[in-house]
Structures are given as C-alpha cells and as structure tokens.
PDB file as gemmi writes it, atoms N, CA and C in Angstrom:
CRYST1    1.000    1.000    1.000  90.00  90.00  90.00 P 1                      
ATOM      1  N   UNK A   1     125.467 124.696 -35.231  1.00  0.00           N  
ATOM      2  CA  UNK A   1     124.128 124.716 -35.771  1.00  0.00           C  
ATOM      3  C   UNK A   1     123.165 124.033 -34.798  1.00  0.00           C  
ATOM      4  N   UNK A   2     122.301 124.654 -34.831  1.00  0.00           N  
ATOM      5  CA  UNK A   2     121.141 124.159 -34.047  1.00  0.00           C  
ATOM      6  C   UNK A   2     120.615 122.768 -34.678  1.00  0.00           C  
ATOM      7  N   UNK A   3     119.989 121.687 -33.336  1.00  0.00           N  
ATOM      8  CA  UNK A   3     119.108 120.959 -33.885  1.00  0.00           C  
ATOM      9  C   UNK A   3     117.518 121.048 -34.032  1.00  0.00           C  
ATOM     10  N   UNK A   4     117.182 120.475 -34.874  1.00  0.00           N  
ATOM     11  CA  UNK A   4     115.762 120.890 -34.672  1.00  0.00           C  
ATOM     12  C   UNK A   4     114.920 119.320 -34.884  1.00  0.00           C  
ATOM     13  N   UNK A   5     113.647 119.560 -34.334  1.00  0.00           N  
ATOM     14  CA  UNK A   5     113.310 118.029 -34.908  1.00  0.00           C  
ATOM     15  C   UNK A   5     111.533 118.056 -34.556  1.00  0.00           C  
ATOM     16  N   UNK A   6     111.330 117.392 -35.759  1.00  0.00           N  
ATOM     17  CA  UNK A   6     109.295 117.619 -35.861  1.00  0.00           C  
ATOM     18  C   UNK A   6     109.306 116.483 -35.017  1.00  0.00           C  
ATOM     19  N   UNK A   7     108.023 116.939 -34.015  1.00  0.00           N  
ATOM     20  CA  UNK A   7     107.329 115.138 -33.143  1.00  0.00           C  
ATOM     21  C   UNK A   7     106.023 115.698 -33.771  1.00  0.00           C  
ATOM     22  N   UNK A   8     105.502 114.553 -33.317  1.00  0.00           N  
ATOM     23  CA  UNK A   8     103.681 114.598 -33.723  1.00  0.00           C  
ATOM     24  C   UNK A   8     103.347 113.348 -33.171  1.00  0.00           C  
ATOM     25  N   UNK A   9     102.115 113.282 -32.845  1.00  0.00           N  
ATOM     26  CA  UNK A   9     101.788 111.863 -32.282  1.00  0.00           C  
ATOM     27  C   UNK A   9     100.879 111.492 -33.596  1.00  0.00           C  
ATOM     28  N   UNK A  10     100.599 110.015 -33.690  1.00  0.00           N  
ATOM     29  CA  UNK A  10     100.260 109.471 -35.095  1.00  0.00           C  
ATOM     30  C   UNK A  10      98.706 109.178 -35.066  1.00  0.00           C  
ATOM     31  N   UNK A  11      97.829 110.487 -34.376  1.00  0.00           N  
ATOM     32  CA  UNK A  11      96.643 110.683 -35.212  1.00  0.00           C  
ATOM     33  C   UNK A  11      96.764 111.851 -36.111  1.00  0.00           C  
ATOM     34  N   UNK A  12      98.202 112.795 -35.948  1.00  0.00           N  
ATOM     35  CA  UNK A  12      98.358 113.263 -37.748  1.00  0.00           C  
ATOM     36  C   UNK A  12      97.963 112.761 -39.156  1.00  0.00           C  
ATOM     37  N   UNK A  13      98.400 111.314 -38.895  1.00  0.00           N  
ATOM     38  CA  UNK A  13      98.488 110.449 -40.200  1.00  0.00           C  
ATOM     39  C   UNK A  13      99.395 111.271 -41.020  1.00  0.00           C  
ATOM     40  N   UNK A  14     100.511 111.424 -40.731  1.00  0.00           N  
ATOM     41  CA  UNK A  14     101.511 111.864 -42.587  1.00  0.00           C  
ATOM     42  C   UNK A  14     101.659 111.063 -42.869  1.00  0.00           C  
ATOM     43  N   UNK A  15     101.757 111.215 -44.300  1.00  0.00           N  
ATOM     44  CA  UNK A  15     102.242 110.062 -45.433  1.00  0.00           C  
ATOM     45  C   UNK A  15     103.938 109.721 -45.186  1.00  0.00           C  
ATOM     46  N   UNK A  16     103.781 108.362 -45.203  1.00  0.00           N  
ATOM     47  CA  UNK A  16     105.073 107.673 -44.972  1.00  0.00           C  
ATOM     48  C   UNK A  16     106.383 109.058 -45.194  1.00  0.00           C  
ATOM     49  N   UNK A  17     106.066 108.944 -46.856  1.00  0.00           N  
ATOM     50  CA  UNK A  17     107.201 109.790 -47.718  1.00  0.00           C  
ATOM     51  C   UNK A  17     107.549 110.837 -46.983  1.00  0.00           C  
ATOM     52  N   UNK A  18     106.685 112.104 -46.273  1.00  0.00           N  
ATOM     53  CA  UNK A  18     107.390 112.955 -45.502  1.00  0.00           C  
ATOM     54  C   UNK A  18     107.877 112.784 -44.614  1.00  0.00           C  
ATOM     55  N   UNK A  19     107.093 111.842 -43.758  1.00  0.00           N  
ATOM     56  CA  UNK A  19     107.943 110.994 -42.579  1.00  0.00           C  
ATOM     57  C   UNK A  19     109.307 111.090 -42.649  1.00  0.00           C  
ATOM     58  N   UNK A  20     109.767 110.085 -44.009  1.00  0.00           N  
ATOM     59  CA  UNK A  20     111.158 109.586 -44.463  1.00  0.00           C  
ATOM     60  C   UNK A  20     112.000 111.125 -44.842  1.00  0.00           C  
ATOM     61  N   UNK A  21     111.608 112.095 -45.503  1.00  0.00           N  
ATOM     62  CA  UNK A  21     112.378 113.120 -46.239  1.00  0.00           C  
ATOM     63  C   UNK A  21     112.596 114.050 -44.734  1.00  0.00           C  
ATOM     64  N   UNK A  22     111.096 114.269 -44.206  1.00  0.00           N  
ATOM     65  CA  UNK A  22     111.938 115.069 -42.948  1.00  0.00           C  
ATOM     66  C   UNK A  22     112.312 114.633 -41.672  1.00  0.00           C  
ATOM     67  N   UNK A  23     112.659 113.159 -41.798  1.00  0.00           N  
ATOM     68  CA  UNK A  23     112.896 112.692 -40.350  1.00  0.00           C  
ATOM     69  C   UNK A  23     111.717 112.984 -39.161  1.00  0.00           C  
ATOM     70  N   UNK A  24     110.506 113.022 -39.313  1.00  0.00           N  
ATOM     71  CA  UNK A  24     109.279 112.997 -38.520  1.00  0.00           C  
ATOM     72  C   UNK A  24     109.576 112.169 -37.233  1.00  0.00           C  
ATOM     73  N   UNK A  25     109.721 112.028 -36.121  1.00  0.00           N  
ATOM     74  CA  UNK A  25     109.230 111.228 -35.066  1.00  0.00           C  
ATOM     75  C   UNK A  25     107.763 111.458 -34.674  1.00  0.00           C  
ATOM     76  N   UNK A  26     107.552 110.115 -34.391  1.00  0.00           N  
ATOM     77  CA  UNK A  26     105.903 109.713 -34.197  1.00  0.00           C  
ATOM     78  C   UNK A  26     105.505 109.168 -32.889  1.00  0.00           C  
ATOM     79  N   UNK A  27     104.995 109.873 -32.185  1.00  0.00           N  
ATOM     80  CA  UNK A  27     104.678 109.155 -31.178  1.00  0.00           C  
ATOM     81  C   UNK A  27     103.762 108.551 -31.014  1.00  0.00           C  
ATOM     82  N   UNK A  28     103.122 106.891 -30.515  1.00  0.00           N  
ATOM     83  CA  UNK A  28     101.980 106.718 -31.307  1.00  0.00           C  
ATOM     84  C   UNK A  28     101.146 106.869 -29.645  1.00  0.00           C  
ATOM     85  N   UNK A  29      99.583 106.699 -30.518  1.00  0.00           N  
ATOM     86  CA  UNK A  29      98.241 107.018 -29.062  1.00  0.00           C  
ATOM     87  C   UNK A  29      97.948 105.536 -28.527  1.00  0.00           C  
ATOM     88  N   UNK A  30      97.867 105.034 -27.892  1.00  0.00           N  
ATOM     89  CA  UNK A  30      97.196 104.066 -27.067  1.00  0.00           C  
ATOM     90  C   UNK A  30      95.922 103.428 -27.485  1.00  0.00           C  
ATOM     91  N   UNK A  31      95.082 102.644 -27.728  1.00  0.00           N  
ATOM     92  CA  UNK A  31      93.906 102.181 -27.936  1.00  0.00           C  
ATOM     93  C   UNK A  31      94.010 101.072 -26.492  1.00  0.00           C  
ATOM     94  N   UNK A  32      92.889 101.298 -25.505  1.00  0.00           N  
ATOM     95  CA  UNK A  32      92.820 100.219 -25.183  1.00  0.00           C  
ATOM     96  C   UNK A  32      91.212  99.515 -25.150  1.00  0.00           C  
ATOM     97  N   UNK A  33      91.031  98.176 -25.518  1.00  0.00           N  
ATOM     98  CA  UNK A  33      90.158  97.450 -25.530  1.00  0.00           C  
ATOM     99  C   UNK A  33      90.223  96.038 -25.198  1.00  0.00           C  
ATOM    100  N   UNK A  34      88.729  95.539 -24.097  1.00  0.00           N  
ATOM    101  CA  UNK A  34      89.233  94.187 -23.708  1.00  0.00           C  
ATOM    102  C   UNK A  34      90.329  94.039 -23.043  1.00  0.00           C  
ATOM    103  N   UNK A  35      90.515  94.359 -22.330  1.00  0.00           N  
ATOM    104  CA  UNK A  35      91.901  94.155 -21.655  1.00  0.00           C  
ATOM    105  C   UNK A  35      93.240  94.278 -22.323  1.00  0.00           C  
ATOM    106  N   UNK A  36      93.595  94.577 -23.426  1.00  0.00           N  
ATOM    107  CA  UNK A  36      94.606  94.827 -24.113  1.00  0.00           C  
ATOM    108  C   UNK A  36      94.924  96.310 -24.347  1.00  0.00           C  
ATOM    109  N   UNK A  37      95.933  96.284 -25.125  1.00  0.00           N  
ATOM    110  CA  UNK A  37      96.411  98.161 -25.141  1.00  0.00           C  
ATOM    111  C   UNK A  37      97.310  97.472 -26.571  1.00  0.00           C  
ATOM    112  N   UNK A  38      96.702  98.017 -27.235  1.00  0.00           N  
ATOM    113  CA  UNK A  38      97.437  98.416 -28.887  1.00  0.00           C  
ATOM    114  C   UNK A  38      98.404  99.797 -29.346  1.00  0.00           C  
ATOM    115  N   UNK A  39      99.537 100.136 -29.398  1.00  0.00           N  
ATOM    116  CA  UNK A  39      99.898 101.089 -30.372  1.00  0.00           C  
ATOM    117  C   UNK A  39      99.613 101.745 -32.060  1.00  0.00           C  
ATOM    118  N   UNK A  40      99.290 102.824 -31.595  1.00  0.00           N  
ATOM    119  CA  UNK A  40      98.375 103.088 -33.021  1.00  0.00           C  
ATOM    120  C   UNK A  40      99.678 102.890 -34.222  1.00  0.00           C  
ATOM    121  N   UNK A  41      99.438 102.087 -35.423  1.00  0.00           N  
ATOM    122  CA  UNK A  41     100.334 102.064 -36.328  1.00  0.00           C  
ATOM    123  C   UNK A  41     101.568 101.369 -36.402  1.00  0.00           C  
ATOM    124  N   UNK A  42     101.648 100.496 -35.165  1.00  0.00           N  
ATOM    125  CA  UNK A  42     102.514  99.660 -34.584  1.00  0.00           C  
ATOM    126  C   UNK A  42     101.800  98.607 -34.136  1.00  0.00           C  
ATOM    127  N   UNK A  43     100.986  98.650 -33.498  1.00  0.00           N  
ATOM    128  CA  UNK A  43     100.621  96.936 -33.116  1.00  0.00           C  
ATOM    129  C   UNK A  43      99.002  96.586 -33.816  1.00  0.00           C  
ATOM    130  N   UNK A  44      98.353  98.108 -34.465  1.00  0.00           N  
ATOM    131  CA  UNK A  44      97.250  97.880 -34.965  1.00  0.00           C  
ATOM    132  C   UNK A  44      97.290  98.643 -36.061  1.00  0.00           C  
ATOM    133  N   UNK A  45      96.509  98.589 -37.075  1.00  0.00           N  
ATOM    134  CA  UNK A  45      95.946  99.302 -38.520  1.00  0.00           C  
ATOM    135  C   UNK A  45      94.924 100.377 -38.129  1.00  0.00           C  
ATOM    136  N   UNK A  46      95.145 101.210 -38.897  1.00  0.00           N  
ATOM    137  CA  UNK A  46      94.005 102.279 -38.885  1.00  0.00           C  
ATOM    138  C   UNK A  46      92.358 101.438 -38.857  1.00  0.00           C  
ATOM    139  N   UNK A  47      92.766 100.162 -39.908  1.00  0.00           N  
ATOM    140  CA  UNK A  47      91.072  99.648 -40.799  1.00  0.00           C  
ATOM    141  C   UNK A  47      90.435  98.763 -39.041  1.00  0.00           C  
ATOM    142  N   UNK A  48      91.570  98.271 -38.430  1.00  0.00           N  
ATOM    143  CA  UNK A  48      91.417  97.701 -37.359  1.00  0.00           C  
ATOM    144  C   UNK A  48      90.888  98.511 -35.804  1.00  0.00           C  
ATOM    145  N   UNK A  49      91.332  99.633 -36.268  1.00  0.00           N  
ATOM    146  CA  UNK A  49      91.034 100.379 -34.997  1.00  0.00           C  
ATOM    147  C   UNK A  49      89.907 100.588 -34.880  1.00  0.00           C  
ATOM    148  N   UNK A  50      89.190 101.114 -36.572  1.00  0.00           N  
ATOM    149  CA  UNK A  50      88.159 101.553 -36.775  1.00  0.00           C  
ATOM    150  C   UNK A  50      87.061 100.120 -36.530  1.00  0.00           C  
ATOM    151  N   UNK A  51      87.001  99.532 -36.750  1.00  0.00           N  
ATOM    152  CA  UNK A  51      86.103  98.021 -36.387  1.00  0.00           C  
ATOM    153  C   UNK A  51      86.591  98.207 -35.040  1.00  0.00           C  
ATOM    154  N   UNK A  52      87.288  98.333 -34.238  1.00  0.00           N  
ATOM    155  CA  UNK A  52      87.083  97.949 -32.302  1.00  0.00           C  
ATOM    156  C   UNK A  52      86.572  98.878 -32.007  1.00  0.00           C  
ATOM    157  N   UNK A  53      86.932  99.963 -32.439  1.00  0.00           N  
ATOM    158  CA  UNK A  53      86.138 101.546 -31.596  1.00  0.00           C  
ATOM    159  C   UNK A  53      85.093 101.500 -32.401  1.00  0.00           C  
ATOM    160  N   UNK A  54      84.325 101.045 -33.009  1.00  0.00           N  
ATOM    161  CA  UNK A  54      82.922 101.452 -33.334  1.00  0.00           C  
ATOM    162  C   UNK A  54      81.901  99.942 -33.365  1.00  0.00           C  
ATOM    163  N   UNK A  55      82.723  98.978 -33.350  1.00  0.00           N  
ATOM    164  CA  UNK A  55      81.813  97.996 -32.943  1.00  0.00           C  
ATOM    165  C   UNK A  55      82.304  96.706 -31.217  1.00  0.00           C  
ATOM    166  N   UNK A  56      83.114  97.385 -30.995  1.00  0.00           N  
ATOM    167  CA  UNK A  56      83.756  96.390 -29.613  1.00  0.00           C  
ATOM    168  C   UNK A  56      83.150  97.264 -28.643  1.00  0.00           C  
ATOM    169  N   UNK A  57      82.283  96.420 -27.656  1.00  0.00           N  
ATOM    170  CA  UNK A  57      82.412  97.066 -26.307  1.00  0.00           C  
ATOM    171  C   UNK A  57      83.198  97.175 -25.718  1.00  0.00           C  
ATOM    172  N   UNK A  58      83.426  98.193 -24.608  1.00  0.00           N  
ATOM    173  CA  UNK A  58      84.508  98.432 -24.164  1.00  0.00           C  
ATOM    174  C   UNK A  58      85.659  98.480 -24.179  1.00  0.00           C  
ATOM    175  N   UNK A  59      86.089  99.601 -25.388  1.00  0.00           N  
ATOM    176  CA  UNK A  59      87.082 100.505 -26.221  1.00  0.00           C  
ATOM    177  C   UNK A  59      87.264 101.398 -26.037  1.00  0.00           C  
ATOM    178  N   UNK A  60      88.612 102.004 -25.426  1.00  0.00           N  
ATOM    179  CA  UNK A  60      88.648 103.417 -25.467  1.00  0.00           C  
ATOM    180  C   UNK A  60      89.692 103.757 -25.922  1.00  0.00           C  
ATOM    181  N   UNK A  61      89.954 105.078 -26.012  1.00  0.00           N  
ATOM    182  CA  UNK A  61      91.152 105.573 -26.646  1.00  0.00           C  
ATOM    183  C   UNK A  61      91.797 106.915 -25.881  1.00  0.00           C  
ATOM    184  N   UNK A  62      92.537 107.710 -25.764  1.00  0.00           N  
ATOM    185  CA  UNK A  62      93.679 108.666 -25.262  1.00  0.00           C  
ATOM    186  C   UNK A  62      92.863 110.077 -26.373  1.00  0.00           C  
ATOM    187  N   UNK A  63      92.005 109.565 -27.075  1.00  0.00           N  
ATOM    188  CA  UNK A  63      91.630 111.088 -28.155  1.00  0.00           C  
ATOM    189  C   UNK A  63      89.970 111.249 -27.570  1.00  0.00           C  
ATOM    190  N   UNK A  64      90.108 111.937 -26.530  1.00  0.00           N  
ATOM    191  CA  UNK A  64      88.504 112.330 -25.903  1.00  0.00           C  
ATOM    192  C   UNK A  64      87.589 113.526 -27.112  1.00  0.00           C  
ATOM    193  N   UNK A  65      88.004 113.396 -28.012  1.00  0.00           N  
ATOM    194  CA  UNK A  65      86.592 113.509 -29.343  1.00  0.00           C  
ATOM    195  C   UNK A  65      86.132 112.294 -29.844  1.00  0.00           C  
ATOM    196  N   UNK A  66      86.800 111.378 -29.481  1.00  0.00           N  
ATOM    197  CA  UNK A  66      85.899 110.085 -29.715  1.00  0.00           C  
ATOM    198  C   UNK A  66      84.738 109.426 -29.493  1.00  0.00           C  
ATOM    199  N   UNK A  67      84.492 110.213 -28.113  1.00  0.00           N  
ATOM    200  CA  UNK A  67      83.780 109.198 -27.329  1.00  0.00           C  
ATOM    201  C   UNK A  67      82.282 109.315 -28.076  1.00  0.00           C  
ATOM    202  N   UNK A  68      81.635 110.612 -28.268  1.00  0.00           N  
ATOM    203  CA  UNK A  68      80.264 110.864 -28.678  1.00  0.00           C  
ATOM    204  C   UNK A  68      80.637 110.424 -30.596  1.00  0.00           C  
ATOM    205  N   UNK A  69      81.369 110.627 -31.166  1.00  0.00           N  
ATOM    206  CA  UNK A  69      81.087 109.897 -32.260  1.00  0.00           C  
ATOM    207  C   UNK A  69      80.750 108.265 -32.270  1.00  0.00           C  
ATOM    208  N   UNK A  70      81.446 107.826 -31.703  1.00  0.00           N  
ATOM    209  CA  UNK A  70      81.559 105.905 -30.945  1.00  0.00           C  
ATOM    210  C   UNK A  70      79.951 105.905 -31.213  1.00  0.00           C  
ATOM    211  N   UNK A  71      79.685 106.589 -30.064  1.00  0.00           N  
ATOM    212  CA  UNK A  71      78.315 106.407 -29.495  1.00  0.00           C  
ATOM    213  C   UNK A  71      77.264 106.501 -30.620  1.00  0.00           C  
ATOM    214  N   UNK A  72      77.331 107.146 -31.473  1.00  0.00           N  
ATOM    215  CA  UNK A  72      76.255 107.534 -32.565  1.00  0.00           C  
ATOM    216  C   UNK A  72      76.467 106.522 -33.559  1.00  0.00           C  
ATOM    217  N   UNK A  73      77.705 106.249 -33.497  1.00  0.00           N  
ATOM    218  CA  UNK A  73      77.665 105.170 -35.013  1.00  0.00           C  
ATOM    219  C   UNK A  73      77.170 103.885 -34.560  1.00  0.00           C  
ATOM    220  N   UNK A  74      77.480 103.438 -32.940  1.00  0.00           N  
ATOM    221  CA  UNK A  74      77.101 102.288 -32.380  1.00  0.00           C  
ATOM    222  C   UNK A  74      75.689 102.390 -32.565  1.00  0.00           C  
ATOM    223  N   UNK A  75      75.071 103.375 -32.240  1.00  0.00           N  
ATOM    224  CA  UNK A  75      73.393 103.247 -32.500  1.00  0.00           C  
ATOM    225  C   UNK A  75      73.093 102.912 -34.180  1.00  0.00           C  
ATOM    226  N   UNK A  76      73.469 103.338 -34.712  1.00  0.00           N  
ATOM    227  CA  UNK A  76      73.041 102.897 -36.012  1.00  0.00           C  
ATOM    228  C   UNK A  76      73.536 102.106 -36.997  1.00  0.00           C  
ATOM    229  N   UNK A  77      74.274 101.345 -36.250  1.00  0.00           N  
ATOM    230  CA  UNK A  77      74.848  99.994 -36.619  1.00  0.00           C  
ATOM    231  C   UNK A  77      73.895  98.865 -35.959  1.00  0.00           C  
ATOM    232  N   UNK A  78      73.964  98.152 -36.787  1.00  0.00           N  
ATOM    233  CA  UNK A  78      73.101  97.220 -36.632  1.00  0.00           C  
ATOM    234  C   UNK A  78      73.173  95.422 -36.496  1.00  0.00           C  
ATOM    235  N   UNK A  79      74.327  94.994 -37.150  1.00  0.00           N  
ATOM    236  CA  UNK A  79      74.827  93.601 -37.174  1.00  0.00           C  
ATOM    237  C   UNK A  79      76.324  93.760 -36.377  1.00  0.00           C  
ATOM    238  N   UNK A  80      76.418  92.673 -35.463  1.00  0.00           N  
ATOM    239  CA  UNK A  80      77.699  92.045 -35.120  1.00  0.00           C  
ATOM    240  C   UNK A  80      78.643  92.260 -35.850  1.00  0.00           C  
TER     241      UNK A  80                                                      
END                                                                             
C-alpha cells in the first residue's frame, strides 16, 4: 500500500482536531522582527503576530500579501 501524507504550511490554520484525525504535518512560516525570527504557532500566537506585524517596525514575514495590508492598517492606527 501506498503512503500518502497531507503537508501544509501553518497559514492554513486547521483546527487542531483534523490535524490529529488525519495526521496533518505543518510546516510553520517564519516571522521575522527586531532581530529575532519566530515560528508561526510554535514560538508565537496568532494574537501575537498580529500586534508585531501591524504595530512593530520592522516586521516582516515569508507571506508577500502582507506587506500593503501592514501598511494601511499602520496608517490608521494611531496609539503605541
């Protein structure tokens, strides 16, 4: 029998549960900011990512649709 096996990198977001039922491997994306480099879902939170990429200077990420959203929310944000 053949093997077979799902990858996805983890700006999918599946829910844990399918993860677990179909054996999912995840590869996660990179964030880097400030001199550091985070694993998405491993060394940082979704709620966390979202506060560095939209209010940290100099943040980037491995998902180049980011960049012009960043930019628009940074303008109309307003407090630290």
């Amino acid at each position: 029998m053949e093997k077979l096996a799902i990858v996805t990198d983890s700006s999918a977001d599946i829910p844990d549960e399918l993860i677990k039922k179909y054996d999912i491997k995840i590869a996660p994306l990179y964030i880097h900011t400030r001199g550091k480099e985070f694993r998405d879902k491993i060394d940082i939170t979704n709620n966390e990512i979202v506060k560095k990429i939209f209010y940290t200077k100099g943040t980037t990420s491995n998902f180049i649709g980011l960049n012009p959203l960043c930019h628009n929310k940074k303008k109309n944000h307003t407090s630290n």
